[in-house]
C-alpha positions in Angstrom: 11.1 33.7 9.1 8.1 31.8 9.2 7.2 28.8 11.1 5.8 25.4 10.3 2.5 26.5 12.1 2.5 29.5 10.0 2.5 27.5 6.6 1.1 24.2 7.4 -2.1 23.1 5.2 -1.5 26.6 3.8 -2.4 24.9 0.1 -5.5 23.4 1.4 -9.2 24.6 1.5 -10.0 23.4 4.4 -12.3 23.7 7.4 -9.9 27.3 8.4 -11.0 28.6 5.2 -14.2 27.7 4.7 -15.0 29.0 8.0 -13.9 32.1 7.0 -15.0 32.4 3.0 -18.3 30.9 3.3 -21.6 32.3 5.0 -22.5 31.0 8.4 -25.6 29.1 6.6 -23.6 27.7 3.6 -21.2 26.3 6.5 -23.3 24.7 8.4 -24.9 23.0 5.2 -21.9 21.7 3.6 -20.4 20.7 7.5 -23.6 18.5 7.4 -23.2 17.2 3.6 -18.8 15.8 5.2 -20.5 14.8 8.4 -23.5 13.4 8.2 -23.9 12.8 4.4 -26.8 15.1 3.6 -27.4 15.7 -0.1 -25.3 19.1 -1.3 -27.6 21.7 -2.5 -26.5 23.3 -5.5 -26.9 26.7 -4.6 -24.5 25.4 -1.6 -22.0 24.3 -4.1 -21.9 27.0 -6.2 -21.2 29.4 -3.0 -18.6 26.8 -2.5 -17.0 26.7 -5.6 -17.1 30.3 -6.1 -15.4 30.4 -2.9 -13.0 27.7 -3.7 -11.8 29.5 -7.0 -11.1 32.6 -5.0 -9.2 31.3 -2.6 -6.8 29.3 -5.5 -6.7 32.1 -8.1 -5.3 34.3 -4.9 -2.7 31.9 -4.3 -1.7 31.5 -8.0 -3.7 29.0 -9.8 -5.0 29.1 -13.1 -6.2 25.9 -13.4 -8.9 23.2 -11.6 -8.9 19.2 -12.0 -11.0 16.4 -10.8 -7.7 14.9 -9.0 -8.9 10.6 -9.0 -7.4 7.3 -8.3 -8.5 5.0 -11.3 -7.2 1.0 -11.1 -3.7 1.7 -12.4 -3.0 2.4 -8.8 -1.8 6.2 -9.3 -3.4 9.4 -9.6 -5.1 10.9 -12.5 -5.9 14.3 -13.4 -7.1 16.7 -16.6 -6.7 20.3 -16.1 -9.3 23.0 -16.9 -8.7 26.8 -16.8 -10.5 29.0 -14.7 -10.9 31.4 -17.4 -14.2 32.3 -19.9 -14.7 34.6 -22.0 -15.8 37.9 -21.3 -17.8 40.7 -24.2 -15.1 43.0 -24.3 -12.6 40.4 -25.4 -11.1 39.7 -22.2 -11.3 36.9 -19.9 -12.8 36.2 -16.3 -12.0 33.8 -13.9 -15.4 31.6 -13.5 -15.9 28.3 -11.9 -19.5 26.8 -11.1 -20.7 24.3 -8.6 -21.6 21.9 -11.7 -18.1 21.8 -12.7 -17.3 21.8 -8.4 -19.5 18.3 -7.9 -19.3 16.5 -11.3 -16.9 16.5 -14.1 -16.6 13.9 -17.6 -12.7 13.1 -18.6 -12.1 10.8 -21.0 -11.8 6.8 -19.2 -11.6 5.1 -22.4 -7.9 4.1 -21.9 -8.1 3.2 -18.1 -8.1 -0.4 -16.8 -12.0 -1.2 -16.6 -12.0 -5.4 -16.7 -14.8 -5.5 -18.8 -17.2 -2.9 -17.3 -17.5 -0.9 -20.3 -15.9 -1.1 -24.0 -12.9 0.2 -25.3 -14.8 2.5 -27.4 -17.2 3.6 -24.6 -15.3 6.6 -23.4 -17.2 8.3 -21.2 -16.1 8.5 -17.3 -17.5 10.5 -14.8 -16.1 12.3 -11.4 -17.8 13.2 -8.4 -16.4 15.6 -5.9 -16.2 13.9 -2.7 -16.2 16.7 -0.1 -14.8 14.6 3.0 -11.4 15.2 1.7 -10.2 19.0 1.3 -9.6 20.4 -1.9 -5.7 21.5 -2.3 -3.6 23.7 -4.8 -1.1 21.5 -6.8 1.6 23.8 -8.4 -0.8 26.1 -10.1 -3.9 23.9 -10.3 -6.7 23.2 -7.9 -7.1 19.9 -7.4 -10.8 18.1 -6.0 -10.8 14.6 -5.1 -13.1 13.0 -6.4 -14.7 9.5 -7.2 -14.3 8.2 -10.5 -17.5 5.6 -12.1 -18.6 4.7 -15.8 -21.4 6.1 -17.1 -23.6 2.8 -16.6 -23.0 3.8 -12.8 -19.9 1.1 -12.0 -17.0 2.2 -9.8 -13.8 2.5 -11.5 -11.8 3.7 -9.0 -10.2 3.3 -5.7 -11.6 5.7 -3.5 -15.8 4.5 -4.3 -15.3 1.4 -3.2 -13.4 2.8 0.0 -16.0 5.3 0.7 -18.6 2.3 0.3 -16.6 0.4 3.3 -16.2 3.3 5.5 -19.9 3.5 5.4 -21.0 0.1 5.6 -18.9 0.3 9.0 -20.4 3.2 10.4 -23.5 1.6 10.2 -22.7 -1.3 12.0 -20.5 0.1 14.4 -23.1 2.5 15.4 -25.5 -0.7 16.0 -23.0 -2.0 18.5 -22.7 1.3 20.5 -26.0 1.8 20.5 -26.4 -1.5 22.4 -23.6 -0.5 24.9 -25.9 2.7 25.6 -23.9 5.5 23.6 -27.1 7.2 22.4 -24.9 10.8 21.1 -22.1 8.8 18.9 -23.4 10.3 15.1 -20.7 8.1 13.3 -17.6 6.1 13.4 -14.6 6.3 10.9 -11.6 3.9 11.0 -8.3 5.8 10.9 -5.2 5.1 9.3 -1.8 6.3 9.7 0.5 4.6 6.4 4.1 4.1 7.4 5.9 4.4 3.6 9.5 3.0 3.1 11.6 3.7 0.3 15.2 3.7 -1.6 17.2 6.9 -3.0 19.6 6.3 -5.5 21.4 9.2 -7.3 19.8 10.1 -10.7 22.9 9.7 -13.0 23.2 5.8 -11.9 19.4 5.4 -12.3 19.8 6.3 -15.9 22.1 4.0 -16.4 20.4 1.2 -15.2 17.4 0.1 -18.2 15.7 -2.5 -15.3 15.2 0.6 -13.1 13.9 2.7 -15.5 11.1 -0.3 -17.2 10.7 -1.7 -13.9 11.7 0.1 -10.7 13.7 -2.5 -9.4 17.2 -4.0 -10.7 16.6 -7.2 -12.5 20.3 -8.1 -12.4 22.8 -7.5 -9.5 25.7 -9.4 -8.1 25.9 -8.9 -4.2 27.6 -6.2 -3.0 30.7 -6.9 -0.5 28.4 -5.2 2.5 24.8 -4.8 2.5 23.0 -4.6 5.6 25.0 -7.0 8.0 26.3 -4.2 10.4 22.5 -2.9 11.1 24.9 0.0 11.3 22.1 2.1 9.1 19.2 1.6 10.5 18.2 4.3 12.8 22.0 5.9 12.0 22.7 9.7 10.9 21.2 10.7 7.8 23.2 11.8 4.7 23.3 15.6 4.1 21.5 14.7 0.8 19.5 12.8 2.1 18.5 15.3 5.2 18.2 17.8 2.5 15.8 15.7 0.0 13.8 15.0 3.3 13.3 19.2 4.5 12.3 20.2 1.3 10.2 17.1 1.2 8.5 17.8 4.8 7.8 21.4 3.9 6.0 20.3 0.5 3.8 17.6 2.4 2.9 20.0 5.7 2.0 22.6 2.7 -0.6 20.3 1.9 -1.8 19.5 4.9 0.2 16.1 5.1 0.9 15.0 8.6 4.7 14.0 8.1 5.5 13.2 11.7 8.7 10.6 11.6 11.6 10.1 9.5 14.6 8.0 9.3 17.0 5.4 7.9 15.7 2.1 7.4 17.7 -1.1 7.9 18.7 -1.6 3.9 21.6 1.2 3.0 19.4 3.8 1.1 16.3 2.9 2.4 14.3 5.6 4.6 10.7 6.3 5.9 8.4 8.6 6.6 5.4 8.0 8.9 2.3 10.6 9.3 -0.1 10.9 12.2 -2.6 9.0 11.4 -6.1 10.5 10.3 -9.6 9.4 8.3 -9.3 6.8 6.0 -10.0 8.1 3.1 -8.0 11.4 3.9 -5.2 9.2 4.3 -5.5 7.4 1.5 -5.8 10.8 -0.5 -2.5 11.7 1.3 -0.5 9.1 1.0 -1.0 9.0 -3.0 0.4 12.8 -2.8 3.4 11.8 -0.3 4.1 9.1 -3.1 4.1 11.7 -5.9 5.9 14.3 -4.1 8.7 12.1 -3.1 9.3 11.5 -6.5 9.4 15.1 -7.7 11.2 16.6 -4.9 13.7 13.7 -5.4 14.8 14.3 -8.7 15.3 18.4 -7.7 17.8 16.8 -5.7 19.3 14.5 -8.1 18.0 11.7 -6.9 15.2 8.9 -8.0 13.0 7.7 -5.4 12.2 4.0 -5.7 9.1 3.0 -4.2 9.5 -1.1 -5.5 8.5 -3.5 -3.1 11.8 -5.1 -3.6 14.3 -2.9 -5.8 17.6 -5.0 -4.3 18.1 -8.2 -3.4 19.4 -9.7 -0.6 18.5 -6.7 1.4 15.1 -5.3 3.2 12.1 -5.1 0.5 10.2 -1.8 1.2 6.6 -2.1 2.6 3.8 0.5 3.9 2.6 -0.4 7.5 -1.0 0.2 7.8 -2.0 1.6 11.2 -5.7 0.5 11.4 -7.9 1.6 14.1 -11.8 3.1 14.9 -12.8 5.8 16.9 -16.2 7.8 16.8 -16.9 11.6 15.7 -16.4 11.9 20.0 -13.0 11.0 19.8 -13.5 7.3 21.6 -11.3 5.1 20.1 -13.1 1.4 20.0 -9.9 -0.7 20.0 -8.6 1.2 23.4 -9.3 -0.6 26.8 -11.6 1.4 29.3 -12.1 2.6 32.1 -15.4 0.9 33.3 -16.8 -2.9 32.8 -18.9 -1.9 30.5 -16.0 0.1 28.5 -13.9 -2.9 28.7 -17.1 -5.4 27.8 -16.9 -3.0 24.4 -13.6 -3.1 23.6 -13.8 -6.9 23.7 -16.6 -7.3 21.4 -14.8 -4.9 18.8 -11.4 -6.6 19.4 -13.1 -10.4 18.9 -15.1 -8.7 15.6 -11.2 -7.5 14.6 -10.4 -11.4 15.4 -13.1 -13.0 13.4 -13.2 -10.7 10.6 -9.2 -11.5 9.7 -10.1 -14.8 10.5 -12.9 -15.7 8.2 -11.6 -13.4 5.5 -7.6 -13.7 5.7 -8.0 -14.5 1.9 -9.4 -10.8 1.1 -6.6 -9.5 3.1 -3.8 -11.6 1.0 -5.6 -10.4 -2.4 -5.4 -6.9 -0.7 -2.0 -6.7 -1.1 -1.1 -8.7 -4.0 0.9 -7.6 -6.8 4.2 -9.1 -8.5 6.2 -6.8 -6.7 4.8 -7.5 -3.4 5.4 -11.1 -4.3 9.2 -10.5 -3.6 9.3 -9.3 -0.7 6.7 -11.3 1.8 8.2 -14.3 3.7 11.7 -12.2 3.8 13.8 -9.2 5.3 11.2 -8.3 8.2 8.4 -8.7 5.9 5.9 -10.8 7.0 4.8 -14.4 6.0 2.2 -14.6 3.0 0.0 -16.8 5.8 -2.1 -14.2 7.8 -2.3 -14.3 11.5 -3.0 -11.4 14.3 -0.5 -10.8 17.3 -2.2 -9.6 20.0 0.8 -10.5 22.8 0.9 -12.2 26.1 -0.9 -10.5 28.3 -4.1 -9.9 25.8 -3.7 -13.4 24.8 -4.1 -14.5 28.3 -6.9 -12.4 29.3 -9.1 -14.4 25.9 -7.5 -17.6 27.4 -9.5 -16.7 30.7 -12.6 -16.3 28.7 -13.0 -19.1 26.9 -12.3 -21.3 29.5 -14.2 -19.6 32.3 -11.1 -18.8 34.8 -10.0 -15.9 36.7 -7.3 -13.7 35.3 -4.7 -12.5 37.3 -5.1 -9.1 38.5 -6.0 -6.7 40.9 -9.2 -5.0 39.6 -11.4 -7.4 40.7 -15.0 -6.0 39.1 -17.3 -9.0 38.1 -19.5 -9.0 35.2 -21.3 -11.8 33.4 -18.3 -12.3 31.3 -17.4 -15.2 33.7 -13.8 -13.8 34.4 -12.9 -10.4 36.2 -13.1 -7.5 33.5 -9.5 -6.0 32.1 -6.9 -4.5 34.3 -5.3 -1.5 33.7 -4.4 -2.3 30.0 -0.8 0.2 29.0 -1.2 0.9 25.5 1.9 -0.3 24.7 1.7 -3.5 26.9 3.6 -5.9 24.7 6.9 -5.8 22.6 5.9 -5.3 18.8 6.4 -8.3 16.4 7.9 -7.4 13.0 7.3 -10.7 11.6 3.4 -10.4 12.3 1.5 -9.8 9.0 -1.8 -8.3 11.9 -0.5 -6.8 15.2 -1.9 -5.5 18.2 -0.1 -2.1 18.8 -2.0 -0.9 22.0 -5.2 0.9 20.4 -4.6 -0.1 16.7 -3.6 -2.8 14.6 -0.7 -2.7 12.7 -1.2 -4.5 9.4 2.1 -5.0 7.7 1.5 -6.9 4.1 1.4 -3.7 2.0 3.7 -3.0 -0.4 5.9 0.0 -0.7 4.1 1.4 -3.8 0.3 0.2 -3.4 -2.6 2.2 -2.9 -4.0 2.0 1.2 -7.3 1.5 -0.8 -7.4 -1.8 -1.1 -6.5 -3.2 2.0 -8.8 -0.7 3.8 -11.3 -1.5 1.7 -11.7 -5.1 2.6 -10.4 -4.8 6.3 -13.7 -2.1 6.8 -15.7 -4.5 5.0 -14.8 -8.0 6.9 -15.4 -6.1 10.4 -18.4 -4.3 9.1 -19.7 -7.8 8.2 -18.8 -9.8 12.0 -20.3 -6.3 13.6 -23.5 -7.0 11.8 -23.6 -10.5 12.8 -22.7 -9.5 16.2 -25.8 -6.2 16.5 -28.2 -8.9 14.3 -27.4 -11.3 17.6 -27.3 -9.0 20.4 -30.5 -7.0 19.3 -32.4 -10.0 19.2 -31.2 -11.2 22.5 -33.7 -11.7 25.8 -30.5 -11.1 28.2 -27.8 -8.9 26.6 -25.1 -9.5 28.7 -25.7 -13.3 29.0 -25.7 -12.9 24.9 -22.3 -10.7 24.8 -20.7 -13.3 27.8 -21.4 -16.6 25.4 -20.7 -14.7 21.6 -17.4 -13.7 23.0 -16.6 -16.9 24.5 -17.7 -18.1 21.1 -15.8 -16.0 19.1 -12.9 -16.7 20.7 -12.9 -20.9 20.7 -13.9 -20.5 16.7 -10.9 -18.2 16.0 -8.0 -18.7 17.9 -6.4 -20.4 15.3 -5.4 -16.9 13.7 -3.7 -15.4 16.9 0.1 -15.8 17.0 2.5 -14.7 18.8 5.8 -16.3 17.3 8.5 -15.7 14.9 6.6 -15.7 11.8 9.5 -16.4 10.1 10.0 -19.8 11.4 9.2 -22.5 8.9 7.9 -24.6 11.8 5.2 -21.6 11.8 4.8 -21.9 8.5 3.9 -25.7 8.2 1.9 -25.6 11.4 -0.2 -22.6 10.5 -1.2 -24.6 7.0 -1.2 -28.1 8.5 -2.7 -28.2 12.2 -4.8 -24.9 11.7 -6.0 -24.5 8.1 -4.6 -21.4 7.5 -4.2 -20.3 4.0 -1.0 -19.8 2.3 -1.3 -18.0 -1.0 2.6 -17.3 -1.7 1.8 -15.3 -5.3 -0.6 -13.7 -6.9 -2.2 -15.8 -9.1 -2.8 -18.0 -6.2 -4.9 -15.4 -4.3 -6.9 -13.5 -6.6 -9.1 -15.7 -8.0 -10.3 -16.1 -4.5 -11.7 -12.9 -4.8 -14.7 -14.2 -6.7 -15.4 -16.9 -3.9 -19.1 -17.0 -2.9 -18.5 -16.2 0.9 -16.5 -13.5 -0.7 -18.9 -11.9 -3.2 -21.7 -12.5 -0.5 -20.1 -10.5 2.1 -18.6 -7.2 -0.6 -21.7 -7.1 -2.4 -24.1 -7.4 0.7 -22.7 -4.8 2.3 -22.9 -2.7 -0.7 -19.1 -2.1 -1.1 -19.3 -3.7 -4.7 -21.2 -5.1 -7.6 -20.5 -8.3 -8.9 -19.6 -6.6 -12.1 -17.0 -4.5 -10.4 -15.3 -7.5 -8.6 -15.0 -9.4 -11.7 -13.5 -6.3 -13.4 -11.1 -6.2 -10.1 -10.1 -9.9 -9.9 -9.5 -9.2 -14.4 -6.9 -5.9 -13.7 -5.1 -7.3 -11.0 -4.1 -10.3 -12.8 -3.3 -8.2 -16.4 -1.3 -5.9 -13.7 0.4 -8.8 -12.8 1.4 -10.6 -16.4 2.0 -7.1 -17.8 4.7 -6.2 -15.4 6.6 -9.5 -15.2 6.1 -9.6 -18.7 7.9 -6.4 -18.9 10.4 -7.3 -16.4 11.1 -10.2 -19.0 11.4 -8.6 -21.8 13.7 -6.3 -20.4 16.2 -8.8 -18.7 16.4 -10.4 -22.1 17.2 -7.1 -23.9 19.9 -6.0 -20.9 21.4 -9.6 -21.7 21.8 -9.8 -25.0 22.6 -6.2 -25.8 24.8 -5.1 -22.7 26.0 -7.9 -20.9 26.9 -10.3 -23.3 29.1 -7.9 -25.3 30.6 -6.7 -22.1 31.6 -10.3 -21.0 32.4 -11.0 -24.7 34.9 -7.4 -24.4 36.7 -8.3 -21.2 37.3 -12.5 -22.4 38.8 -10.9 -25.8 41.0 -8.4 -23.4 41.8 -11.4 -21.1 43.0 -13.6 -23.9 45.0 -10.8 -25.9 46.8 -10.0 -23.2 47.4 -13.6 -22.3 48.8 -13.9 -25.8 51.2 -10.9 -25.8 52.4 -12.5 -22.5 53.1 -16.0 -24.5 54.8 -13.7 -27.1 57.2 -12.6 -24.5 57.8 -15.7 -22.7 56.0 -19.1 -24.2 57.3 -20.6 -20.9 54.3 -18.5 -19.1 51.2 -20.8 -18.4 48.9 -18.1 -18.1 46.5 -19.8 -16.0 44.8 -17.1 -14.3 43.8 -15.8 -18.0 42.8 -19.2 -19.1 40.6 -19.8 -15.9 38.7 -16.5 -16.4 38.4 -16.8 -20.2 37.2 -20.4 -19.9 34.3 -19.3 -17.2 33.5 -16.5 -18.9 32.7 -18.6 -22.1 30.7 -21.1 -20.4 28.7 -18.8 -18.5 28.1 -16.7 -21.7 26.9 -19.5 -23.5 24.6 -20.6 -20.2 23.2 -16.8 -20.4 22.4 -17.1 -24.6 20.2 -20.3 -23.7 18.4 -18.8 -20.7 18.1 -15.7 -23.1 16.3 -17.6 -25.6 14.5 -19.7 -23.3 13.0 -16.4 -21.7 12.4 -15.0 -24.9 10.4 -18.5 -25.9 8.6 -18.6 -22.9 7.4 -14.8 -23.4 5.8 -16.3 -26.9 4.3 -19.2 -25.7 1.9 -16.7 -23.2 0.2 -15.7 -26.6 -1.4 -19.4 -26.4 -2.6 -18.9 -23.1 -6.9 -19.0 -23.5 -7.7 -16.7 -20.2 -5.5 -14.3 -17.8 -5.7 -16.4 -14.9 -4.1 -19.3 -17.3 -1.6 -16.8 -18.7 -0.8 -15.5 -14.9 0.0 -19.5 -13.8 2.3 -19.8 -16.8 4.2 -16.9 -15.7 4.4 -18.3 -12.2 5.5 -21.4 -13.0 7.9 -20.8 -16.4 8.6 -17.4 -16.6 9.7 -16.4 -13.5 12.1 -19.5 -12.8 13.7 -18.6 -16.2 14.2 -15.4 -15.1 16.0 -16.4 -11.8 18.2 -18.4 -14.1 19.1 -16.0 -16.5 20.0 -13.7 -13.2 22.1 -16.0 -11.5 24.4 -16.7 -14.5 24.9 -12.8 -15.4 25.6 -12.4 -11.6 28.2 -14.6 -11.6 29.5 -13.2 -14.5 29.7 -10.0 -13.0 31.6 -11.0 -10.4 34.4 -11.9 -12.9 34.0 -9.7 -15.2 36.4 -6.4 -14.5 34.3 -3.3 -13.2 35.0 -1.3 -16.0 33.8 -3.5 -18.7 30.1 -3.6 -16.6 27.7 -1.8 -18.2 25.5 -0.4 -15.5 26.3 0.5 -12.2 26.4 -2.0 -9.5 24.9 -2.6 -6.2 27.7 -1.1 -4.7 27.3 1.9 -6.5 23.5 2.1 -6.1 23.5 1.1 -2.1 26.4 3.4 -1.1 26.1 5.7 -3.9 24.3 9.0 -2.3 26.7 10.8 0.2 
């Protein structure tokens, strides 16, 4: 019987592999392309690919694809056989290094905001070769970056790449001024934490909101939700346990570091947690550990819902971002040391950390912004929409000490210009972890815990690489040009720290108090929705920073800010559409079916005895009708306000209409078919309810 060691990352080309399939010179040339970012030669990639196909026709594939992460947020993929045509009428199995590095699918239907016509179709790939190559049923599948032809990113993973470099180069600034001479790069890490729901397939059928949507648009509360706590942590379901083997076989097959599962807090909510690894890489993986739970789900007869918020009144699901930055040595830059000088570092990188959220808290709002997302912030152990960075009490002490030029309490008493003694023995795990903390200070990462359930890592990578790669270029620019560089680190520290205290707290985020001091004595921003954020994203200081750096064009955040909002109106638009549709065509005539039931057989009772008051009937009947007639006018109104958006001159117009109208109708229309459920017998409902959904996999 074989062992996980035995099969792990057996569907991946990977450095095991390529060690053994390639020459000792092609290597070494293609370890320095990943490493160091050398130009690929092609006589280097067509070893490679040659290699590549080998490997993947012995295990079973027929087929290769440029596997890509356009701006809808999912993968995308167009499959090519290995085979060509041979003289004798046969076929052989070919692959070249052209087809390895670059390949053209079609991008004229993909979300572009402007960058290139409708009509334009053309779309290139580009094989990025930091991130193994991995078989995919029975097709080999390259990641890749994904650009117009004019040159423009439009994907996820350019952008990303963009970041991680424009960090490296900074970071490599700082350690250079700290004396690390050997340090040939530095790569932040990430380790996703992805919640989610399983409900059984049969009731997921019946339910037309979870099919359009992926979350239940109607749903009276259920008589237990997650009151008890008694699921969180609690013994998992044997179809559950059994979705979750098959799913950590398929990940570890693919190299997927599934390290932790369990049940969440909701009832049928669960996650999964990898070890965390290169950005990039775990981006890449966490799009397949999305994809895969979905397939291996239904083999089990279940749908996995990956909706920020598929319930309410219970925990939304969210993705915890593990953020942290370590060099190709293995030093991890947001770990305490061992020496003053060690310790000296890690401050400078934690106050860039500090600044960076600070000064670009709007970037990380937009990050995460989608209608989905919407839902859930502010609510169930999600945190607040305002941004702030937990560092705990100890930490927050020793920056006290700083700025204010007195001693902190310890026993290491090693003096440096710093003006305070340098850290004590710091634990990693110093401080109890604060859920309601949007940024939080985990030991040797930080733990950033906006994302939603089903975005892409991308984005919020993306900009949290960028705003420190921008305060660690402010910081080197500084230091470098300093007469006296400790004096220079002592007073930008101490700096540092007075400008941005503001975003360090250590409180219940939940707390409206919070909430009204963040906004009111501190100036942080409080973007609750989407349209409220995004258009930030075209702010100078913003477009400055992304486009200095080199992570974007102008062009391409325009196109960004133009998707994001389009995502947004289409899906509440279809969210709308569908909650109208449900009402009119199941609910109604359900409610209208039970009232007709309720007052025949109130009748047949009058036949038998006209001295019978039937009040219980009467009652039901006569709140049924009123809320019936409540839920044909919210209906309508819905239905209006979806027609008036056609008037709306610009998206960012259209997305503040839906903010304001559309969504408030929708609540209404909910709360009266909620309450009519709860009258309404259970056999008359049309779908299945949240008692059936939440306690519905055994």
């Amino acid at each position: 019987m074989s062992t996980v060691k035995d099969y792990f990352g057996c569907m991946v080309f990977d450095d095991r592999i390529m060690k053994a399939t390639l020459s000792a010179d092609v290597y070494a040339s293609l370890k320095r392309t990943i490493d160091e970012g050398t130009e690929l030669d092609l006589s280097v990639a067509n070893a490679v690919a040659d290699a590549m196909k080998d490997w993947a026709v012995s295990k079973g594939a027929t087929h290769f694809t440029h596997w890509f992460q356009p701006l809808t947020g999912i993968t995308a993929e167009k499959h090519d056989s290995f085979i060509t045509p041979s003289p004798d009428g046969g076929v052989i199995m070919e692959f070249s290094g052209k087809e390895l590095i670059k390949g053209e699918p079609d991008a004229s239907s993909f979300p572009s905001g402007g960058l290139r016509a409708t009509f334009e179709a053309r779309g290139y790939t580009a094989w990025d070769p930091t991130s193994y190559a991995f078989i995919k049923g029975k097709t080999l599948c390259i990641p890749t970056a994904f650009c117009s032809y004019d040159g423009h990113a439009l994907d996820k993973k350019t952008p990303l790449l963009r970041s991680m470099e424009a960090l490296n180069k900074q970071a490599l600034r700082i350690l250079r001024l700290f004396g690390n001479s050997t340090a040939r790069c530095v790569r932040s890490s990430v380790g996703p934490e992805q919640e989610y729901f399983l409900v059984t397939k049969e009731m997921y059928d019946k339910r037309p909101d979870l099919r359009f949507s992926g979350r239940t648009l109607f749903g009276a509360k259920p008589p237990k939700g997650q009151e008890m706590d008694d699921h969180y942590f609690g013994v998992i379901k044997p179809k559950v346990a059994a979705f979750m083997e098959e799913l950590n076989e398929e990940l570890w097959k693919l190299g997927v570091l599934a390290k932790t599962e369990h049940n969440e807090v909701a009832p049928a909510q669960h996650e999964l947690a990898p070890i965390y690894t290169t950005t990039n890489i775990a981006t890449d993986h966490n799009q397949l550990t999305m994809e895969i739970m979905q397939k291996v789900a239904l083999k089990h007869g279940l749908v996995c819902l990956l909706h920020e918020k598929p319930f309410a009144g219970v925990n939304g699901s969210g993705k915890h971002n593990n953020w942290s930055i370590s060099t190709n040595e293995g030093q991890n830059l947001l770990s305490p040391g061992e020496t003053p000088y060690e310790n000296a570092q890690f401050l400078l990188f934690l106050c860039a950390v500090i600044k960076a959220v600070d000064d670009y808290q709007d970037l990380l709002r937009i990050s995460v912004a989608t209608a989905g997302n919407d839902h859930r912030l502010g609510a169930n152990e999600a945190p607040p929409a305002v941004v702030s960075i937990f560092l705990g009490d100890e930490l927050t002490a020793i920056l006290d000490a700083i700025e204010t030029g007195k001693p902190y309490n310890n026993t290491e008493k090693t003096q440096m210009k710093l003006g305070v003694d340098v850290l004590p023995k710091f634990h990693r795990d110093n401080t109890d972890r604060n859920r309601t903390s949007p940024f939080a200070f985990t030991g040797n990462k930080f733990e950033f815990r906006m994302l939603g359930s089903s975005n892409s890592i991308a984005c919020a990578n993306i900009m949290l690489n960028s705003a420190v790669a921008d305060t660690l270029r402010i910081f080197a620019d500084r230091l470098e040009s300093a007469s006296d560089f400790e004096s220079a680190l002592n007073q930008m520290i101490k700096e540092t720290i007075t400008a941005h205290k503001r975003i360090i707290f250590n409180g219940n985020g939940y707390d409206e108090s919070w909430i009204k001091e963040a906004t009111e004595k501190r100036g942080l921003l409080n973007f609750r929705t989407t349209p409220d954020c995004m258009p930030h994203l075209l702010d100078k200081k913003n477009v400055d920073m992304l486009t200095g750096l080199g992570v974007f064009t102008v062009a391409e955040l325009k196109s960004r800010c133009e998707i994001m909002l389009e995502n947004y109106c289409k899906t509440v638009i279809i969210e709308a559409t569908t909650m109208v549709d449900m009402a009119k065509t199941q609910i109604a005539p359900a409610i209208e079916a039970f009232s007709a039931d309720i007052a025949r057989a109130a009748a047949a009772k009058k036949a038998l005895d006209s001295s019978l008051a039937c009040s219980y009937e009467a009652g039901v009947v006569k709140k049924l009708s009123a809320l019936l007639d409540r839920i044909a006018v919210k209906a309508d109104e819905l239905s209006n306000a979806l027609l008036a958006l056609d008037d709306a001159e610009d998206i960012e117009e259209k997305s503040i209409m839906i903010r304001d109208t559309v969504l408030s109708l929708m609540g209404e229309l909910r709360l009266a078919c909620d309450e009519a459920e709860t009258l309404t017998a259970k056999s008359y409902w049309p779908f299945p309810t949240y008692a059936d959904l939440l306690f519905g996999v055994k």
